[in-house]
Each structure stands twice: as C-alpha cells, then as structure tokens.
Residue, then its C-alpha position, 0 to 999 in steps of 0.5 A: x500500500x501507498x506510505x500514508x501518515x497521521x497528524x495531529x495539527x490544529x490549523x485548517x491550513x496544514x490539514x489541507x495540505x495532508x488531505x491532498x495527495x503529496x507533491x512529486x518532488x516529496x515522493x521522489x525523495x521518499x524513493x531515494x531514501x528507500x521510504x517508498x518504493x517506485x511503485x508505492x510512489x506511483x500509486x500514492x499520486x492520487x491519495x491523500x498525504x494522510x490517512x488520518x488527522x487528529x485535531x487538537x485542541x487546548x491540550x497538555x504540552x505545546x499548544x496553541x489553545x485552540x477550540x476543537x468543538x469550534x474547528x471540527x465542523x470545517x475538518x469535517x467538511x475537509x476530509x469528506x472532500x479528500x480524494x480518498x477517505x481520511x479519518x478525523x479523530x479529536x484530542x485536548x481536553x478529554x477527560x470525562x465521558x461527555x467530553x469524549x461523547x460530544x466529540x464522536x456526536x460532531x462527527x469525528x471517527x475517534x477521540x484521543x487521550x493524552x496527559x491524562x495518561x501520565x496519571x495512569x499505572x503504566x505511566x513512565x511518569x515518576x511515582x510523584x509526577x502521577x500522585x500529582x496529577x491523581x490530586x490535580x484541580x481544574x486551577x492547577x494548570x498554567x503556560x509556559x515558555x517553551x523548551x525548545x522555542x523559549x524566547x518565541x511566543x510558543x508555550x506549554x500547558x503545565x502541571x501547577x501548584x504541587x511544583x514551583x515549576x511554572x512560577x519560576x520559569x515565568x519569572x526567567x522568561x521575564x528576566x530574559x526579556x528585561x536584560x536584553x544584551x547586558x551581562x547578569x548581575x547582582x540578584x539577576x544572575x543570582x537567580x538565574x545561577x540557582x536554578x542552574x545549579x551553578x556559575x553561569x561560567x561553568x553552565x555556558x562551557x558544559x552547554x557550548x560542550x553539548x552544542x558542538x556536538x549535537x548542534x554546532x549551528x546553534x552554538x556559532x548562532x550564539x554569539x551575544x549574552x542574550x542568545x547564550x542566556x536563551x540557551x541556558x534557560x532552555x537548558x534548564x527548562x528542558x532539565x525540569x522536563x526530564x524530572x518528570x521521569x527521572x527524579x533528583x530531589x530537585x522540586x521544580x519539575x515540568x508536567x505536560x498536562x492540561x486540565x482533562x485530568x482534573x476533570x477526569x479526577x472530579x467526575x469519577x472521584x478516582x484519587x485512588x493510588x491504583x489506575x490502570x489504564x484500562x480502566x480509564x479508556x473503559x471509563x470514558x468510553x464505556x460502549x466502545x471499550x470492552 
C-alpha cells in the first residue's frame, strides 16, 4: 500500500495540505531514501498525504489553545472532500465521558487521550509526577515558555501548584526579556545561577560542550549574552522536563498536562493510588471499550 501518515495539527491550513495527495518532488525523495518504493510512489499520486488527522485542541504540552468543538465542523467538511477517505479523530481536553461523547456526536471517527495518561499505572511518569496529577484541580494548570522555542511566543500547558515549576520559569522568561544584551548581575544572575545549579561560567562551557556536538549551528548562532542566556534557560527548562521521569530531589519539575485530568479526577472521584489504564479508556468510553 501507498506510505500514508497521521497528524495531529490544529490549523485548517496544514490539514489541507495532508488531505491532498503529496507533491512529486516529496515522493521522489521518499524513493531515494528507500521510504517508498517506485511503485508505492506511483500509486500514492492520487491519495491523500494522510490517512488520518487528529485535531487538537487546548491540550497538555505545546499548544496553541485552540477550540476543537469550534474547528471540527470545517475538518469535517475537509476530509469528506479528500480524494480518498481520511479519518478525523479529536484530542485536548478529554477527560470525562461527555467530553469524549460530544466529540464522536460532531462527527469525528475517534477521540484521543493524552496527559491524562501520565496519571495512569503504566505511566513512565515518576511515582510523584502521577500522585500529582491523581490530586490535580481544574486551577492547577498554567503556560509556559517553551523548551525548545523559549524566547518565541510558543508555550506549554503545565502541571501547577504541587511544583514551583511554572512560577519560576515565568519569572526567567521575564528576566530574559528585561536584560536584553547586558551581562547578569547582582540578584539577576543570582537567580538565574540557582536554578542552574551553578556559575553561569561553568553552565555556558558544559552547554557550548553539548552544542558542538549535537548542534554546532546553534552554538556559532550564539554569539551575544542574550542568545547564550536563551540557551541556558532552555537548558534548564528542558532539565525540569526530564524530572518528570527521572527524579533528583530537585522540586521544580515540568508536567505536560492540561486540565482533562482534573476533570477526569472530579467526575469519577478516582484519587485512588491504583489506575490502570484500562480502566480509564473503559471509563470514558464505556460502549466502545470492552
């Protein structure tokens, strides 16, 4: 069969682009890389680029904010139009049974859990990560900078409240914006040195070590204190990320997570210490999952 792929997307833009069939010039790479053969090729001309799309709404993690119940009806109209079928699923925000209902109601072929699912058994989530999320309020949510794009208007919805995370790094980001291309000093760089762990001379050599390995791009881009301090926030931010799983004493720690499961926590009363997964997807749809 023809190499198709699924997407989750938000904008009516790039679902566009997918439920049209892909350009010669990508499927002559596809070939040359051994990802399709010539015949494959051939054939994927007149379908689409996908053969599913899942619309994403608010949701944990990166996210735009968007309202899924408000683009559906267009995604809708979209894949019908597809030269061949195109299935539209939902994500973001589905942490109850009537999310999860109204969202099949309105026409899409299947709905998907995301954070939600950090809380769950089978979790890689740390032990302390998925009691968090099992005690988590709708209010216990907030958006910060993001990992990869810190210094762009892109955010990430995150757990708050059990962990100082959100509030700490709103504050680096606005201590970023302020410096501009002065050096740190006094309680600037003070702050800046505790999350880091240390002098912001010992962590710029451990981060230029790491990007001239990895990503000498960035590093001969950095050239300025405000990129190298960009670069350090994003290092720190990322490392509270990885918290999530591994623990290391540290209390800052970044959960992607959105209020779905507190949502979930408030309409099934489950605050229990035991939640397979399972029995969540029975829960929310309880005639589709035997």
């Amino acid at each position: 069969e023809p190499f198709h792929a699924r997407r989750v997307l938000s904008r009516l833009g790039a679902a566009q682009r997918w439920c049209a069939p892909p350009s010669p010039r990508a499927l002559a790479r596809a070939v040359d890389a051994g990802w399709l053969t010539p015949k494959d090729a051939e054939a994927a001309t007149g379908w689409p680029s996908a053969d599913a799309l899942t619309l994403e709404g608010d949701s944990g993690g990166h996210t735009d904010r968007r309202n899924w119940m408000t683009a559906l009806p267009a995604f809708r109209e979209l894949v019908q139009g597809a030269p061949r079928p195109v299935l539209l699923g939902v994500a973001g925000g589905l942490g109850t049974p009537e999310a999860v209902g109204m969202a099949l109601a309105m026409g899409a072929d299947y709905a998907l859990g995301g954070s939600l699912h950090q809380s769950c058994d089978e979790a890689g989530a740390s032990p302390r990560v998925r009691a968090w999320l099992r005690g988590a309020r709708c209010e216990d949510f907030a958006f910060v900078p993001s990992p990869v794009r810190f210094g762009t208007p892109s955010r990430v919805q995150v757990l708050d409240g059990p962990t100082p995370f959100a509030r700490l790094a709103q504050q680096l980001e606005a201590l970023w914006r302020r410096a501009g291309d002065a050096p740190l000093t006094g309680a600037d760089r003070t702050f800046v040195e505790d999350r880091l762990g240390e002098t912001l001379e010992d962590a710029w050599e451990r981060t230029a070590a790491w990007l001239a390995t990895h990503e000498p791009e960035r590093l001969a881009r950095a050239d300025q204190p405000r990129q190298r301090l960009a670069l350090l926030c994003s290092s720190w931010l990322a490392r509270c990320a990885r918290r999530a799983v591994r623990e290391d004493g540290h209390p800052e720690v970044q959960v992607w997570s959105g209020p779905a499961v507190a949502a979930f926590n408030a309409r099934s009363g489950s605050r229990s210490t035991s939640r397979p997964v399972a029995e969540v997807c029975r829960w929310l749809c309880p005639e589709v999952v035997a």
